[in-house]
C-alpha positions as CSV (number, residue, x, y, z in Angstrom):
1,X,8.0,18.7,8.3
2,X,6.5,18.0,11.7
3,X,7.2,15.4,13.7
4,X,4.4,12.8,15.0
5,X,4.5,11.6,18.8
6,X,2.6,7.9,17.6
7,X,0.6,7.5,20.6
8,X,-1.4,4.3,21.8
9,X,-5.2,3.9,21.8
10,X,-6.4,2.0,25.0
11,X,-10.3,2.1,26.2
12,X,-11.3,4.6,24.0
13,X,-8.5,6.9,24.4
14,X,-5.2,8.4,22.9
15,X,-2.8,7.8,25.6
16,X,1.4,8.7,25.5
17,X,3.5,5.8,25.6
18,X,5.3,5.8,28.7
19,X,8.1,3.5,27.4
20,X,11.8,4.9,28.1
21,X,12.8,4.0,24.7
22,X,11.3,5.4,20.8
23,X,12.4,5.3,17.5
24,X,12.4,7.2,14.1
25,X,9.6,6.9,12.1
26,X,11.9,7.7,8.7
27,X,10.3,8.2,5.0
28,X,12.4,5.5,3.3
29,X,12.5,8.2,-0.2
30,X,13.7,11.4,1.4
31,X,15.1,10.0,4.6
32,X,13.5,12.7,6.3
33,X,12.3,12.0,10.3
34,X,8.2,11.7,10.8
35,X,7.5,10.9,13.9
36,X,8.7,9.1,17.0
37,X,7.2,5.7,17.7
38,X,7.5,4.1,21.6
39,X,8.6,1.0,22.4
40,X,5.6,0.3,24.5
41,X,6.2,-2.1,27.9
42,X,4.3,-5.0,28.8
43,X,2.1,-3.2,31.1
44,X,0.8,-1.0,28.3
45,X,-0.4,-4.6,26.3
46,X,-1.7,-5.5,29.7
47,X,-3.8,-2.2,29.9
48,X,-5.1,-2.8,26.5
49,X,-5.5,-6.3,26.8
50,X,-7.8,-6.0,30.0
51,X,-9.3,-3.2,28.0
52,X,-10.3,-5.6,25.3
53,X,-11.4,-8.6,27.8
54,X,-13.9,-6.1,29.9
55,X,-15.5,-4.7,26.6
56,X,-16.3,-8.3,25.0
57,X,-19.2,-9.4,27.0
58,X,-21.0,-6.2,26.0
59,X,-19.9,-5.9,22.5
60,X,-20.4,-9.8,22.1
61,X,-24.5,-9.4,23.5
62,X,-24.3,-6.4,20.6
63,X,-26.6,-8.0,17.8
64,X,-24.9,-8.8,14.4
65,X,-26.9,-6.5,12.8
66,X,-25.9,-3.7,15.0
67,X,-22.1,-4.5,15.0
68,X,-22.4,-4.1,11.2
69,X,-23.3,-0.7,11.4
70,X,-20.4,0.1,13.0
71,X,-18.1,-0.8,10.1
72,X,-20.5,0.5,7.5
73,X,-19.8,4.1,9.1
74,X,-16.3,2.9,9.0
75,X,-16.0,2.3,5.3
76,X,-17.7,6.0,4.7
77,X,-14.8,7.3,6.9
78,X,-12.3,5.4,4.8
79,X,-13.8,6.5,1.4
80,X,-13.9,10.2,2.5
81,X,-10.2,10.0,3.6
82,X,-8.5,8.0,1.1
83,X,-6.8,10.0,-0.3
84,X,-4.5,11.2,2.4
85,X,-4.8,7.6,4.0
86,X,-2.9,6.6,0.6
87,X,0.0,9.3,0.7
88,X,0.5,8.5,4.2
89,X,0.9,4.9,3.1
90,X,3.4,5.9,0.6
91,X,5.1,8.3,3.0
92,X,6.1,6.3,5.4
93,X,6.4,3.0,3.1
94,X,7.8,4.3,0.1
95,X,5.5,2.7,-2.6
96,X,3.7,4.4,-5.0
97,X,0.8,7.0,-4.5
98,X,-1.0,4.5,-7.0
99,X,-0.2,1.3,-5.0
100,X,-0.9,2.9,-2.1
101,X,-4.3,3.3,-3.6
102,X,-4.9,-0.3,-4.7
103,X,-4.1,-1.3,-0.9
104,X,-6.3,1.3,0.6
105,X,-8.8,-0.2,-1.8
106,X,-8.5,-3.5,-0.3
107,X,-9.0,-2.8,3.0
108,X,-12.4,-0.9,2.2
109,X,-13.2,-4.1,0.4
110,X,-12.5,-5.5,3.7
111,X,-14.8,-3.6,5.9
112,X,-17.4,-4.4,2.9
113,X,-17.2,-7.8,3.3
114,X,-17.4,-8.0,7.1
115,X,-20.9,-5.9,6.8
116,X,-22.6,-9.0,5.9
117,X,-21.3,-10.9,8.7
118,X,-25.3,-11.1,10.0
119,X,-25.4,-14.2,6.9
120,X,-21.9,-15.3,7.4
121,X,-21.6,-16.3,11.2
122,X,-25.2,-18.1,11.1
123,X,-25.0,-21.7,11.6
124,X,-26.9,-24.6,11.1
125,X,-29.6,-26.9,12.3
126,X,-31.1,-30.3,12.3
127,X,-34.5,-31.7,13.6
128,X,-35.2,-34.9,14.9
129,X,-31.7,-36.2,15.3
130,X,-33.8,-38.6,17.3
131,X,-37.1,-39.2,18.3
132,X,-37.9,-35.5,20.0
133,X,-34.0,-34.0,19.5
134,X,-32.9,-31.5,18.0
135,X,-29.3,-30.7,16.7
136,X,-27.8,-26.8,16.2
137,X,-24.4,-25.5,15.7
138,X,-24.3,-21.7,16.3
139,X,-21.2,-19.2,16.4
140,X,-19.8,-17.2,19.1
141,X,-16.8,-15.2,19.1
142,X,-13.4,-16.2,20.4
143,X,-12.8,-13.3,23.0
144,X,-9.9,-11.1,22.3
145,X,-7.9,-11.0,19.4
146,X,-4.9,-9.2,18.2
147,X,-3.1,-8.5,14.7
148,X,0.7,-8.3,14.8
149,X,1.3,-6.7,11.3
150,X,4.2,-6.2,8.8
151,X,5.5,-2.7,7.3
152,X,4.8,-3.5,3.8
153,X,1.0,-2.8,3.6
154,X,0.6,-0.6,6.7
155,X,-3.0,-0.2,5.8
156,X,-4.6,-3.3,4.0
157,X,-2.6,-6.4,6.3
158,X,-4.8,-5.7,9.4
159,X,-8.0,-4.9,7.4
160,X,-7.6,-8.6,6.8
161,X,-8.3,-9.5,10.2
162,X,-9.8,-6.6,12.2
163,X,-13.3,-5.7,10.2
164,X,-14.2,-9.6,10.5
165,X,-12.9,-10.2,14.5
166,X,-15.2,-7.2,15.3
167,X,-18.4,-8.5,12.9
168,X,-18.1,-11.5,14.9
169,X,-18.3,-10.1,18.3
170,X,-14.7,-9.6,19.3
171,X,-12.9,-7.2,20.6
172,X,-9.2,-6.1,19.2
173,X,-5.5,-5.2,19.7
174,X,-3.5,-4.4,17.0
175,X,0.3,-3.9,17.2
176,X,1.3,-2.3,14.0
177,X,4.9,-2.5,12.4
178,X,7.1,0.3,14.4
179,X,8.7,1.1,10.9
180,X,5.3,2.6,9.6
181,X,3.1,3.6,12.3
182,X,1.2,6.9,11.0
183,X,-1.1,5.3,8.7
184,X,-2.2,3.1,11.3
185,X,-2.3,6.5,14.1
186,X,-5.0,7.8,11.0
187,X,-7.1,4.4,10.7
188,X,-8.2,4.4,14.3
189,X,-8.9,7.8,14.5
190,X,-11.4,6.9,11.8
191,X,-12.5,4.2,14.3
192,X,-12.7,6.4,17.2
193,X,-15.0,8.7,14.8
194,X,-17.5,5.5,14.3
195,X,-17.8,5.2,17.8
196,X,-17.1,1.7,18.5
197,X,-17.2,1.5,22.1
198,X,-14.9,1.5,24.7
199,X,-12.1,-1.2,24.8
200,X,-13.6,-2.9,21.3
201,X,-11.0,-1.6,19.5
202,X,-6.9,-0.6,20.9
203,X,-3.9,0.3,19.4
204,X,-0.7,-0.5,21.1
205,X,2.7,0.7,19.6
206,X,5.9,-1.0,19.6
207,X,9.0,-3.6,18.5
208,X,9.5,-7.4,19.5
209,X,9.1,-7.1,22.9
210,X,5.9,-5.6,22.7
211,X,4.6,-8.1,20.3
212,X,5.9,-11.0,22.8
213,X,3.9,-9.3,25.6
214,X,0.8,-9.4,22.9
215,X,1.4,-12.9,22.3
216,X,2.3,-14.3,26.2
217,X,-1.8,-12.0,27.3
218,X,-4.0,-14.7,28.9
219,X,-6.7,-12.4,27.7
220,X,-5.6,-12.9,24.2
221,X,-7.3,-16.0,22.6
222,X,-6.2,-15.3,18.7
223,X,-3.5,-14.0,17.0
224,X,-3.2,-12.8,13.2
225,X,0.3,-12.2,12.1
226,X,2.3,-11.6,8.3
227,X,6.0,-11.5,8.6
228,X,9.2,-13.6,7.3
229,X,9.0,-17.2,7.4
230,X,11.1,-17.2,10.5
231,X,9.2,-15.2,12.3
232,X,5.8,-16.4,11.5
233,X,7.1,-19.8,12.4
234,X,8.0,-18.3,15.7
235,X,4.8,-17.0,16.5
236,X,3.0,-20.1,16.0
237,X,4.6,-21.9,18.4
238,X,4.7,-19.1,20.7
239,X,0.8,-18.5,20.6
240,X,0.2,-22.7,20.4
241,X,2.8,-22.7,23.4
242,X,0.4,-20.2,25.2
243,X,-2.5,-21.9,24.1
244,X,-4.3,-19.7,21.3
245,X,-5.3,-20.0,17.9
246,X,-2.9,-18.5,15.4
247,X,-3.1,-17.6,11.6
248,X,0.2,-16.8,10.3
249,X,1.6,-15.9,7.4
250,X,5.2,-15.7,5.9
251,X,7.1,-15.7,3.1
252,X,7.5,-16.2,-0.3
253,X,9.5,-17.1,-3.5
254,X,6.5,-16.8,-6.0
255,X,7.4,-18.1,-9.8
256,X,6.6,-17.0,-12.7
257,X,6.1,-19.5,-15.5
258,X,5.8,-18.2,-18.9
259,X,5.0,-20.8,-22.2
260,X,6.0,-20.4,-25.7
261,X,2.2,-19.4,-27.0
262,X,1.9,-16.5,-24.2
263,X,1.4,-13.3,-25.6
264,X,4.7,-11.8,-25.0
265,X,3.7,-8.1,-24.6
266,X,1.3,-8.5,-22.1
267,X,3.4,-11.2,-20.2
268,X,5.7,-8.8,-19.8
269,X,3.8,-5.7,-19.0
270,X,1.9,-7.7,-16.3
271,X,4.8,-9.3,-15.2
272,X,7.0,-6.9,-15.0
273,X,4.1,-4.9,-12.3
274,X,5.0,-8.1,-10.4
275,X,8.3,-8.2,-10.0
276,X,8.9,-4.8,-9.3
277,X,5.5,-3.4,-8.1
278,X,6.2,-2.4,-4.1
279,X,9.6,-2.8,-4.8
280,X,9.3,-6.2,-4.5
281,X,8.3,-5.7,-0.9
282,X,4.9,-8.0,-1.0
283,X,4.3,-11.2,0.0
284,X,2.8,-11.8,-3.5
285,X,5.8,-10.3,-5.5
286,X,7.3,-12.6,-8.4
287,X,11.0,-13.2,-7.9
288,X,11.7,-16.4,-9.9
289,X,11.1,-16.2,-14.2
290,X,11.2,-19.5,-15.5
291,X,10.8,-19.7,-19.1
292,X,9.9,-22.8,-21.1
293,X,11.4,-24.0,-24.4
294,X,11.3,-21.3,-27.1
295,X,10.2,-18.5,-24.5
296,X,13.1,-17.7,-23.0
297,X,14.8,-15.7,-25.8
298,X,11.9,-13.4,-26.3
299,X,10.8,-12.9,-23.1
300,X,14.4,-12.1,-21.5
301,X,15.2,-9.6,-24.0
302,X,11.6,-7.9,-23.3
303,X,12.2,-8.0,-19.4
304,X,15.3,-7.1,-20.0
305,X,13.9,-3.9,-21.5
306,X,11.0,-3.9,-19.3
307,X,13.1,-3.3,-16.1
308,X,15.9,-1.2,-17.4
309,X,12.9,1.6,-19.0
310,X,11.6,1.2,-15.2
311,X,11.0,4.8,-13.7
312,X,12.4,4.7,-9.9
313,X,11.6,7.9,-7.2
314,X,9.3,9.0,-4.8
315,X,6.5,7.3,-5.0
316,X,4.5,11.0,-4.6
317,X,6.4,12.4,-7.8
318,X,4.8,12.1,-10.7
319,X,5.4,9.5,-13.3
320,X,7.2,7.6,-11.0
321,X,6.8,3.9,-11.3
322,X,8.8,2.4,-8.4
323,X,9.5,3.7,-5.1
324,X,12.2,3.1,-2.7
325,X,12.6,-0.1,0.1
326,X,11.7,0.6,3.7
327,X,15.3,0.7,5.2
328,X,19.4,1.5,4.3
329,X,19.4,-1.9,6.0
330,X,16.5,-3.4,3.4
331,X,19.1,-2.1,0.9
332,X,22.4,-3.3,2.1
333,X,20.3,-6.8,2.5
334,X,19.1,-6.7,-1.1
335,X,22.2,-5.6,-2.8
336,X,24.6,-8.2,-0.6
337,X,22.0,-10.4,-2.3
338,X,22.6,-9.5,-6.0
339,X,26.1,-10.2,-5.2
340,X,26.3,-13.5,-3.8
341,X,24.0,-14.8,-6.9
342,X,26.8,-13.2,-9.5
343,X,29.1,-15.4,-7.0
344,X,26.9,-18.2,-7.4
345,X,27.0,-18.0,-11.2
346,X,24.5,-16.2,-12.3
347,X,24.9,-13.1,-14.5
348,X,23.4,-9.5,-14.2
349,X,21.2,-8.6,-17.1
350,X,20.1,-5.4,-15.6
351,X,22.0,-4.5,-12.4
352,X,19.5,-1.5,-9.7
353,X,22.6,-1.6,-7.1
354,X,23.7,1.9,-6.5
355,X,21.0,4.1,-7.9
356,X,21.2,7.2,-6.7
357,X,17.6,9.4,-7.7
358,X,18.3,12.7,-7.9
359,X,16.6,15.0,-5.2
360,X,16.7,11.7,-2.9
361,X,20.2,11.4,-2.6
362,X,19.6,10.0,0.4
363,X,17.0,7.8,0.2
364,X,16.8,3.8,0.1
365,X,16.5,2.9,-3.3
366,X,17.7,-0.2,-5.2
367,X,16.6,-0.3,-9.0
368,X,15.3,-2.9,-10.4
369,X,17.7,-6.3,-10.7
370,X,17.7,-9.5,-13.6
371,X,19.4,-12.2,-12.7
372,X,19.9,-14.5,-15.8
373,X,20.7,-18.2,-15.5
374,X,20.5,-18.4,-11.8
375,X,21.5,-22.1,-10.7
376,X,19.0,-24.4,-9.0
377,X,19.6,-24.5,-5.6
378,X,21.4,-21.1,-5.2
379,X,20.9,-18.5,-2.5
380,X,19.2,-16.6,-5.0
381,X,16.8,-19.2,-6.4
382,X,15.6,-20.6,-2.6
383,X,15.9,-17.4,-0.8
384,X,13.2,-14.6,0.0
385,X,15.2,-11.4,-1.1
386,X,12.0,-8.8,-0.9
387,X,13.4,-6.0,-3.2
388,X,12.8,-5.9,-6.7
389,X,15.4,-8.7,-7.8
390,X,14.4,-11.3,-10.7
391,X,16.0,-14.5,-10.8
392,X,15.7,-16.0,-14.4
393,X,15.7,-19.9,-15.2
394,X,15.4,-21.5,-18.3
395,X,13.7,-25.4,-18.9
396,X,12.8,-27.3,-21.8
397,X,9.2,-28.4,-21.0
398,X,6.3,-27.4,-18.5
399,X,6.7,-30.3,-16.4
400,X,9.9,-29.1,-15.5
401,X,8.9,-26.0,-14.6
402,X,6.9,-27.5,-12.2
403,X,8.9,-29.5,-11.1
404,X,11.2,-27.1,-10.1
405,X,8.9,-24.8,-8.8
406,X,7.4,-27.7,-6.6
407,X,10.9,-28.2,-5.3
408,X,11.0,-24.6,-3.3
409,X,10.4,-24.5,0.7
410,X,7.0,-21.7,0.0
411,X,4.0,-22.2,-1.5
412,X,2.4,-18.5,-1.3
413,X,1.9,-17.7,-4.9
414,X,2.6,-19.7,-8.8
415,X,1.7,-18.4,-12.5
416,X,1.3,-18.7,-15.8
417,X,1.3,-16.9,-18.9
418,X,0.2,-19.1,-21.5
419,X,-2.5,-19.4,-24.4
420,X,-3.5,-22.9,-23.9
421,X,-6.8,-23.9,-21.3
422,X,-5.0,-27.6,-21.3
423,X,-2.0,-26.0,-19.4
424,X,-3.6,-23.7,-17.3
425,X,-5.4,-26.4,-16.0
426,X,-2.3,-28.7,-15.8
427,X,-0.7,-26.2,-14.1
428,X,-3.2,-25.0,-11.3
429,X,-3.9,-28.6,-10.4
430,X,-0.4,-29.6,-9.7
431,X,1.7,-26.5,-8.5
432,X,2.1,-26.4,-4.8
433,X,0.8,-23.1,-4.5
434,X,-1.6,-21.9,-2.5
435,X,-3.0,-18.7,-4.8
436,X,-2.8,-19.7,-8.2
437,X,-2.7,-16.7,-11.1
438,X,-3.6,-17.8,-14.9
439,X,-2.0,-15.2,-17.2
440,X,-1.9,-12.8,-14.1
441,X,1.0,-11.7,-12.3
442,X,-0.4,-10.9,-8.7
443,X,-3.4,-13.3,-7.9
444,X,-4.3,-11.8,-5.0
445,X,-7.2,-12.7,-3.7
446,X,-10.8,-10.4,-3.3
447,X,-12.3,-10.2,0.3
448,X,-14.0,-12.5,0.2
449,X,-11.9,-15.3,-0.8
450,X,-9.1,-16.7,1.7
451,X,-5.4,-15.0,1.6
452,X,-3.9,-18.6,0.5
453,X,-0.2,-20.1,1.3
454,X,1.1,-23.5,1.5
455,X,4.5,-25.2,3.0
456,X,6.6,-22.5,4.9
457,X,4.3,-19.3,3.3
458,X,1.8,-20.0,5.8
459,X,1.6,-21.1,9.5
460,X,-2.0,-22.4,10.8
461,X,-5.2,-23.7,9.3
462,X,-7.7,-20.9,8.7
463,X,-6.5,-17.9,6.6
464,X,-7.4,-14.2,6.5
465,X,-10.1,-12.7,4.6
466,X,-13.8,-14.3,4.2
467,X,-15.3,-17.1,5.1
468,X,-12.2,-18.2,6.6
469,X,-11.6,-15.5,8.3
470,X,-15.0,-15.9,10.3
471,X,-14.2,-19.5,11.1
472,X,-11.3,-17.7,12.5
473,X,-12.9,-15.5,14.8
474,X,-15.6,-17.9,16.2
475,X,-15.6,-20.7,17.8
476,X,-18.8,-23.7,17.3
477,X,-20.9,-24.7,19.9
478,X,-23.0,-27.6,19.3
479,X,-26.6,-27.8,21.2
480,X,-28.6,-30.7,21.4
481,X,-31.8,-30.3,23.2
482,X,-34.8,-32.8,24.2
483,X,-38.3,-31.2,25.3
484,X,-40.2,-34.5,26.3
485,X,-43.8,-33.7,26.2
486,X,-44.4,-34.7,29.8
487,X,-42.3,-31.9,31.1
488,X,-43.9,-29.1,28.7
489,X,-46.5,-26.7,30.2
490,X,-50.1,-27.6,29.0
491,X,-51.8,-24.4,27.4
């Protein structure tokens, strides 16, 4: 295999890091070396940054209408290479070829929804606020902007952001993840082929330095970030420190509640895609089963069988349904997990630690992980562990459920499987959750509803994706304006 130099994109060109320092770019399956990504300096953001700031009054003056074609050329460019867009994703990621899919998939619903952003930033008006006044709020874009994303969905996470700052007149910096690099080296070739212009759109490799540089720009006035809890709690104050506006999100410890009268076969089938789906590497991944009452035989036993039936490989192998976790260290971290929850009390219904897939000897794989009986207020129950680990608790009624889910520090992501309207509706009105899923197991939102999260999931007041996402990336003015007739020209 080749290996990739991962180069930055500043002012409408590829340009070679010239940071001292690089690192692997490694396929989490086969452990084999991709490219090389730079650590890029501070004066590399700077260049991109002033890049940005010297495109935006021209790209701002560029009608809405006309911005939109832009990213309609873009989503062709997606659609004709999605295909190697998604086995890149799962190259470098290590999820399936058919999750890769469903995220490429989402980031073309992305671009879609951002085409009709000549409706969505229009504003609003009032006559005669008095005698002769008039009253309008219109929308203009913030300035700069810049996504600081996650390794997870190398793909979909900035397609949250970027189609809509751009709609809305901005111009962009992203800094992807320096674990998975090469699907975003692919994406902005496809928008250097749609010909934004010059400085609209730059691509700036790197670590935590370089994402501190990003965040400390005066030219930056907006920052999108997904991450860990402690880290999007960081870069909220850092970008309020430094004056900007920030949207970010973190993460999660997304329950699953399943009732008696839920149909057990396609609780668990569903459910099971939850847990484990990503390998448990996604912001909206289940890791908490709590059953209710009578459910908790039936459904453990099926999960049970559910996880331990559970095809684990290469995500570009066929048949496979579970890839591997990004890093030796993502598995060390996971499997030190398992451990301290068998510590804490709970016992191992199915135990992934030590899988070894043959042909992948080498690569990062944990299998998937039950956890029965884990004890409230455990490591295990509180804690984000981001592999594909279920921790199973058992209560008598619904309101304990949520209670007990109510009691966690995050608030990404709650369901339930049940039969019953009366309980669905009980439930989505009082779990602290900010994306609710009724007898489904990833409620992920469409485009053009807002990427939810309450408490310590999310950091900031407008989220990504639609409407909210334009709010984002404007800012209001409000006009009022008096023409008294005395000062009009007489015709």
């Amino acid at each position: 295999m080749s290996i990739t130099k991962v180069r930055n994109f500043i002012d409408g060109e590829w340009l070679e890091s010239g940071a001292p320092l690089s690192l692997d770019v490694v396929n989490p399956a086969t452990a084999e070396v991709m490219g090389k990504v730079p650590l890029s300096p501070a004066s590399e953001v700077d260049r991109a940054a002033r890049a940005a700031a010297a495109a935006f009054p021209e790209w701002r003056r560029t009608p809405a209408t006309e911005r939109a074609q832009y990213l309609f050329k873009l989503k062709n460019l997606l659609e004709e290479h999605f295909e190697d867009l998604a086995r890149t994703v799962t190259m470098e990621c290590g999820k399936t070829l058919e999750e890769s899919r469903g995220e490429m998939r989402r980031a073309i619903e992305n671009v879609e929804t951002a085409c009709g952003i000549p409706a969505m930033m229009q504003g609003y008006n009032s006559e005669d606020i008095a005698p002769g006044v008039d009253e309008t709020m219109i929308r203009q874009p913030v300035g700069v902007a810049a996504a600081i994303a996650p390794f997870n969905f190398p793909g979909m996470i900035v397609f949250w952001f970027l189609p809509y700052a751009l709609a809305c007149g901005n111009t962009y910096i992203v800094k992807p993840s320096e674990k998975v690099p090469l699907t975003m080296q692919k994406l902005f070739l496809l928008l250097e082929q749609a010909a934004f212009p010059k400085g609209v759109v730059n691509l700036v490799n790197g670590a935590g330095e370089t994402a501190e540089a990003v965040l400390d720009h005066p030219e930056v006035g907006a920052i999108s970030m997904v991450g860990s809890t402690p880290a999007a709690r960081s870069v909220y104050a850092r970008a309020a420190a430094n004056g900007k506006r920030a949207q970010c999100q973190g993460g999660a410890k997304n329950p699953i509640v399943v009732l008696p009268d839920a149909d057990m076969e396609t609780t668990t089938r569903i459910s099971a895609d939850s847990y484990f789906g990503c390998a448990g590497q996604r912001c909206l991944a289940a890791s908490l089963a709590i059953t209710v009452g009578e459910a908790r035989r039936a459904y453990t036993e099926a999960l049970a069988q559910a996880a331990s039936s559970r095809r684990v490989g290469y995500g570009l192998d066929e048949g496979v349904q579970m890839g591997s976790v990004i890093t030796p260290q993502s598995k060390a971290r996971i499997e030190a997990f398992i451990q301290r929850g068998v510590e804490s009390g709970a016992k191992v219904l199915v135990d992934g630690r030590g899988l070894m897939v043959p042909g992948y000897e080498k690569g990062n794989f944990v299998g998937p992980t039950l956890l029965d009986d884990v004890p409230p207020g455990s490591e295990v129950a509180g804690s984000e562990i981001f592999g594909p680990v279920v921790g199973l608790m058992h209560v008598g009624k619904m309101d304990d459920a949520i209670a007990l889910l109510n009691s966690g520090r995050y608030g990404n992501m709650a369901c339930l499987f049940t039969g019953s309207g009366a309980a669905a509706r009980k439930f989505r009105y009082e779990a602290d959750a900010g994306n609710i899923g009724i007898n489904i197991g990833v409620a992920a939102p469409l485009a053009f509803f807002p990427f939810t999260g309450w408490k310590d999931s999310f950091f900031g007041d407008l989220h990504g994706q639609g409407w909210d996402a334009v709010e984002f990336f404007t800012q209001k003015k409000v006009v009022i304006e008096r023409w008294p007739k005395e000062w009009s020209r007489r015709f």
